[in-house]
N, C-alpha and C positions, 0 to 999 in steps of 0.2 A: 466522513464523506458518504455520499447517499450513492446508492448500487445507478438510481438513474444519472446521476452523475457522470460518471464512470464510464457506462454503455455510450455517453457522448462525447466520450474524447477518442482520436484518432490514435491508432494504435503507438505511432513515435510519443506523442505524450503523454501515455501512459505506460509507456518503458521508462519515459523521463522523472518520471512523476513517480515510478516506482523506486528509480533511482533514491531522488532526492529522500522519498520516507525512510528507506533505506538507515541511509545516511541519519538521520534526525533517529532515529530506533537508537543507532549506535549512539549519540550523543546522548538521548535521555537514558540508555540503560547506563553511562558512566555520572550522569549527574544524579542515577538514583544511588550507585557506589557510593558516593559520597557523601551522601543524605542531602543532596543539595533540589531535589525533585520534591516540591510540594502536593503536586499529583498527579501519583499512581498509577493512575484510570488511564492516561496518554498513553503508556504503555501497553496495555491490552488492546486499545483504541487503535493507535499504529500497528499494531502487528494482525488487527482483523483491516484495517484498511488493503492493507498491501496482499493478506489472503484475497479479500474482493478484487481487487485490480489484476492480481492475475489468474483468476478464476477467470476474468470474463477474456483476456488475454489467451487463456484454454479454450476459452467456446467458441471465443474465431477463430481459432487455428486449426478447429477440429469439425466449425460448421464449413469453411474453403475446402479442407481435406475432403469432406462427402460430398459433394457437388462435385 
């Protein structure tokens, strides 16, 4: 998912939307347990998604706090 992406979703859907990767992290790190994950890369991929999404989730919380 692209960072301008992201900066265009309202805040509930990207609690939502963190949620669900969440969720999907957990399921691909047990189908990599099991060699059942073809690839890899989803896994580094989801876990820099969800870094970005509450990254920007930090910057509005902290550009409201200063104003």
């Amino acid at each position: 998912m692209k960072l301008y992406e992201i900066r265009e979703m309202k805040d509930e859907e990207l609690l939502k939307r963190i949620q669900e990767e969440k969720d999907n992290l957990v399921d691909l790190r047990f189908q990599h347990a099991l060699k059942n994950l073809t690839n890899t890369a989803k896994l580094s991929q989801t876990k820099k998604d969800i870094a970005r999404m509450l990254t920007v989730l930090k910057e509005r919380k902290l550009k409201v706090s200063a104003d």
